[in-house]
N, C-alpha and C positions, 0 to 999 in steps of 0.2 A: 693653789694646788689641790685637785679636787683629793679625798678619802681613797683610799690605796681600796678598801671593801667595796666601791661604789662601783672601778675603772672597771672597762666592759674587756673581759675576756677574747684575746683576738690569736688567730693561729695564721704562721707562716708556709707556705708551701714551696718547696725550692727554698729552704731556710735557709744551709749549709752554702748557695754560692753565693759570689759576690754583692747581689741585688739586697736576697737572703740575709748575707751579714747586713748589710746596711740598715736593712728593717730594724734585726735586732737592736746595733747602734744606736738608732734614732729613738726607737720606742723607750729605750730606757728612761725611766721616771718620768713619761709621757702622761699631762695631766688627766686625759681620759680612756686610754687604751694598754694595757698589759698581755704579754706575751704569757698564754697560758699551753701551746700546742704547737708543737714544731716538726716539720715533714720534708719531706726528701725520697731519693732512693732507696731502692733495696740495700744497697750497700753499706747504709749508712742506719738501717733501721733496728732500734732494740739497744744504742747506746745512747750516752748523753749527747747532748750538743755540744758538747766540750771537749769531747773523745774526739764528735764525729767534725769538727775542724780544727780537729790538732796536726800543725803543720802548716794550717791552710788561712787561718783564721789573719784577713788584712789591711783591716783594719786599723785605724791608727789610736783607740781608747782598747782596755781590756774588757775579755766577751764580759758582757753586764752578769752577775752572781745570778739571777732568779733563772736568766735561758741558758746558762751552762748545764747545772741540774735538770732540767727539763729530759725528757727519753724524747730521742727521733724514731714518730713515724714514719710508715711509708705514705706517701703522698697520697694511692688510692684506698688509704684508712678512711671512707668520709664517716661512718660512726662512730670513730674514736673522737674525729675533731669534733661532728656534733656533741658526743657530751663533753668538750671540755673548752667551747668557744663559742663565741657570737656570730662572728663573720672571720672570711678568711682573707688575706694578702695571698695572693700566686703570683709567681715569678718562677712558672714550671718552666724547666725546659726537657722535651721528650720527642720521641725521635719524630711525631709529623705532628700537624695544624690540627687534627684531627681529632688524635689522641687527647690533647690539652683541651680542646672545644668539648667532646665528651665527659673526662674529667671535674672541671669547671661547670658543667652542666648536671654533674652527679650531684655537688655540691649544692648548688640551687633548691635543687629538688630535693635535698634535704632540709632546706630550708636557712640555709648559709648564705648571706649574701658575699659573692664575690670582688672582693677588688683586686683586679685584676693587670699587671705588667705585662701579661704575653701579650702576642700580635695576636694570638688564634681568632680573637672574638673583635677583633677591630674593625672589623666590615661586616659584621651581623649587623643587620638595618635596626631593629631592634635593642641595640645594645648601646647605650651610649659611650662616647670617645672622648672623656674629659679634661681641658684643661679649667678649672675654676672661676680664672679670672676671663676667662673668654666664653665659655658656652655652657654654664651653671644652669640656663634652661634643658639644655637638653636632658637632665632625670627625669623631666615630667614624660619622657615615653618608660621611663619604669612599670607602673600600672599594667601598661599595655604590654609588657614584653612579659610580665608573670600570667597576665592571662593568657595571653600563649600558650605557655608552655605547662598550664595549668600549677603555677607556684603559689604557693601563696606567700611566705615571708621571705624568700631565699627571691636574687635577682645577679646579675651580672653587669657589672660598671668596669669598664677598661681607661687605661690613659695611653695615649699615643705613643712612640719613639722618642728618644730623647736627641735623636739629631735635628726634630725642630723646638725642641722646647725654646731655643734660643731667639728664635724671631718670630714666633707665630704670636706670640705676646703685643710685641711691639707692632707690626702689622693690626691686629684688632684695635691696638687704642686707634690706629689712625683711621680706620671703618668706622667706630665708635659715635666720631668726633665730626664722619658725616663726610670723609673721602671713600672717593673709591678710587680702589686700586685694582689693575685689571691682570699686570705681569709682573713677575719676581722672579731674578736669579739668584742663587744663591750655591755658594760653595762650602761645605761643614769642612775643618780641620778638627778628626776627632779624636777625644784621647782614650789612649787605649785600656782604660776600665769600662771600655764600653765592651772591649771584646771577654768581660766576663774572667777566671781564673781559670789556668792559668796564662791566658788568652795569647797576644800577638809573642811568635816567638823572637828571644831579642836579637837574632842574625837580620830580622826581616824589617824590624821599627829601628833599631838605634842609628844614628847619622844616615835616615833615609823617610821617606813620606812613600806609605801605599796607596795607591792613587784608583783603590777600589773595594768598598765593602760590600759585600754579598745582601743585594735585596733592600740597602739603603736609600740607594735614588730613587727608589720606588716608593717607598714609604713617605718621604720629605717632598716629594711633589703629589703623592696624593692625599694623606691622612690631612694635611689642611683644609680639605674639602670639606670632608667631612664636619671638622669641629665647627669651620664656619656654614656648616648648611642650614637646612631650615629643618621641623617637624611638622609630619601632615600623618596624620592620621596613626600614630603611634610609630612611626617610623622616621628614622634619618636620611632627609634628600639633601644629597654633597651639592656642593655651591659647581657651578659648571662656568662662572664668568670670570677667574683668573686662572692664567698661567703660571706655573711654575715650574723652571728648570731648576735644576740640582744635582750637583759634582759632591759626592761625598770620598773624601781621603781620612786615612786614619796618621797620625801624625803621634811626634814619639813628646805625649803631653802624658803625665797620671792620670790626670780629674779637669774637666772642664773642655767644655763643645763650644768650638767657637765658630761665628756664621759669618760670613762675606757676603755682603746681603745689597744689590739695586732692587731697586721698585721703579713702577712707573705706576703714572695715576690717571682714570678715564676723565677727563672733565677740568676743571678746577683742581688745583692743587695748593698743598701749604707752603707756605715759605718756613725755611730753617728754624726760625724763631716757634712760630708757631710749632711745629713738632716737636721742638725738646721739651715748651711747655706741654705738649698732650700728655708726652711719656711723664716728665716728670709729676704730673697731679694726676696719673692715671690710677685710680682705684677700684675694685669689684666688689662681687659677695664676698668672697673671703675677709676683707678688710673691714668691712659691713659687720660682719655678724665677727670678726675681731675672731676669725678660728686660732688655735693655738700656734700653727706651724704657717701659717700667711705672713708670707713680708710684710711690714708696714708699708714698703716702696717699691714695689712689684719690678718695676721700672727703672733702673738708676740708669743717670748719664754722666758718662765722666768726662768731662770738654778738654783734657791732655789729650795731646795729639797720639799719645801713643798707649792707651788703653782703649778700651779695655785687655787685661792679659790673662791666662790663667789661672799663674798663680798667683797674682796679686785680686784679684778681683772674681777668682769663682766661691769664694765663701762669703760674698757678701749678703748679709741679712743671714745668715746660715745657712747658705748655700739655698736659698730658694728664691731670690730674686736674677732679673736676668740684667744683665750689664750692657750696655749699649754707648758707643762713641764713633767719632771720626764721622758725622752727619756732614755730607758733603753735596752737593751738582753733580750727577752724572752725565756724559757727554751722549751715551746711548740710551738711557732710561732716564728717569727724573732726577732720583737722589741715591746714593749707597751711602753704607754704614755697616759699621762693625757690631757684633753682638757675642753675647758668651756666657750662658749658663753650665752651673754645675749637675753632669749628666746621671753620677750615682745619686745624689740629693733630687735636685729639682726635676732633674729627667728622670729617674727611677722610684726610688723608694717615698723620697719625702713628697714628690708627688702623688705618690699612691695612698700617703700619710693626710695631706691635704686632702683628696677625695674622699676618703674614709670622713674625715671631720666635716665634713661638709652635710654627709647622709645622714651623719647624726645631728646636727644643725638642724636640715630639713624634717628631721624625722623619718627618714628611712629606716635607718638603723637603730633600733629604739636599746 
């Protein structure tokens, strides 16, 4: 456990919601990162962080003692959090795309780097789309996106949606490993902490499936592109040689995204055997350089026929590995399988936790 005097100073923005808490949660006695600056609304700005989620706070540990005391900023304080933080977590939510890209770009140019949960910056070509175990190269267009914008220590690093955190994992080992895959369906069953505090109302999820989230299917057939694309010239070019369909439903689950996932593969393919071995010896930089919140198993396969399940299997590894079983023949594509990460841990904060660890690994974030 590194020296409580050493941990780098880090601030939340969108503290107070769901994502928010989560941060809090996780960071507590995190051996390199403490919660020194916390922001939000206007409505919430000039009390503590223990005022401003009383009522609301959902956590399943109590708020950690250091970010109760804390005073909530308003989110567009970027001088306040300059002197009192390194870099900042955003998980803004504000009324357009715009507003947050702006925001987040205030930040920058102060000289903060951003890690970033919104969607605002996930299609700036410049901006990389991180999942760790899959596309760790893409920081090296960091350089290039400060010269941009003429920054010099502040930059912007986003992580995808968390309705693919669950098989975009298990898809790359098998690219990795030297298939290719050309088509993926896939259907998310997701739970409803994804729709945020105080989110889906319970007339509309209990003993029923919504069989539509706004701007989901969109996100899950395209942000794979992205992660899997290549770098030219300080810029991200999306991969254009798979398909991806995608049915996203919101499903009456707490915690844990679970994916109904066929592939097909151009060429040669693996047989069963082979694939459970990829996933299960599949390791990356995170593993590599041993960061604090990386799975040791990034990958897990459970060979019962009837897991993986939510709630038995979304806090595996603490919630940051992704769970995969039911590796089958498909009659229209190659193979299906089931998958299931946890979407406030793995899909939201703890991945944004992982990223964060990673830039300072590399030395981004010194």
């Amino acid at each position: 456990m590194a020296n409580r005097k050493k941990k780098i100073p880090v601030g939340i923005l969108g503290a107070t919601g769901m994502v928010g808490q989560r941060y809090i949660q996780l960071l507590e006695n995190h051996p390199l990162f403490e919660v020194a600056f916390v922001a939000a609304s206007p409505r919430s700005a000039g009390i503590s962080y223990a005022d401003a989620v009383a009522g609301r706070w959902v956590m399943d540990t109590p708020i950690p003692v250091v970010a109760a005391s804390l005073t909530v900023y308003e989110a567009t304080d970027v001088v306040a959090a300059a002197d009192r933080c390194r870099f900042v977590f955003s998980c803004l939510e504000m009324d357009t795309k715009e507003q947050i890209q702006e925001l987040e770009r205030a930040y920058a140019a102060a000289g903060l780097p951003v890690v970033s949960n919104a969607s605002a910056h996930r299609w700036t070509s410049n901006v990389p789309m991180l999942i760790p175990e899959v596309n760790a190269e893409h920081l090296s267009i960091i350089p290039a996106q400060q010269k941009h914008y003429g920054w010099k220590s502040g930059f912007i690093v986003t992580k995808p949606n968390c309705s693919l955190q669950s098989y975009v994992t298990p898809l790359h080992a098998l690219m990795r490993a030297g298939y290719s895959i050309d088509r993926v369906m896939v259907t998310t069953l997701q739970a409803i902490s994804g729709a945020g505090y105080p989110g889906v109302a319970s007339l509309d999820i209990i003993d029923n499936v919504v069989p539509f989230i706004n701007g989901e299917e969109e996100k899950t057939e395209q942000e794979p592109m992205k992660i899997f694309g290549s770098i030219d010239d300080g810029h991200c070019v999306p991969r254009t040689d798979i398909t991806i369909s995608a049915q996203c439903t919101r499903v009456p689950v707490i915690d844990g995204h679970t994916a109904c996932v066929n592939i097909g593969f151009a060429g040669k393919k693996p047989t069963p055997e082979e694939i459970k071995e990829i996933w299960s010896s599949f390791r990356a930089k995170p593993q590599e350089l041993d960061l604090p919140s990386a799975p040791r198993q990034p990958i897990i396969y459970r060979e019962e026929e009837n897991h993986p399940q939510p709630r038995k299997d979304r806090n595996n590894e603490k919630g940051m590995a992704v769970t995969v079983g039911r590796l089958r023949p498909c009659p229209v594509f190659d193979y299906k399988f089931i998958a299931l990460s946890h979407n406030t841990i793995r899909g939201a904060a703890g991945g944004g936790i992982l990223n964060a660890e990673l830039l300072v690994a590399e030395k981004f974030i010194r």
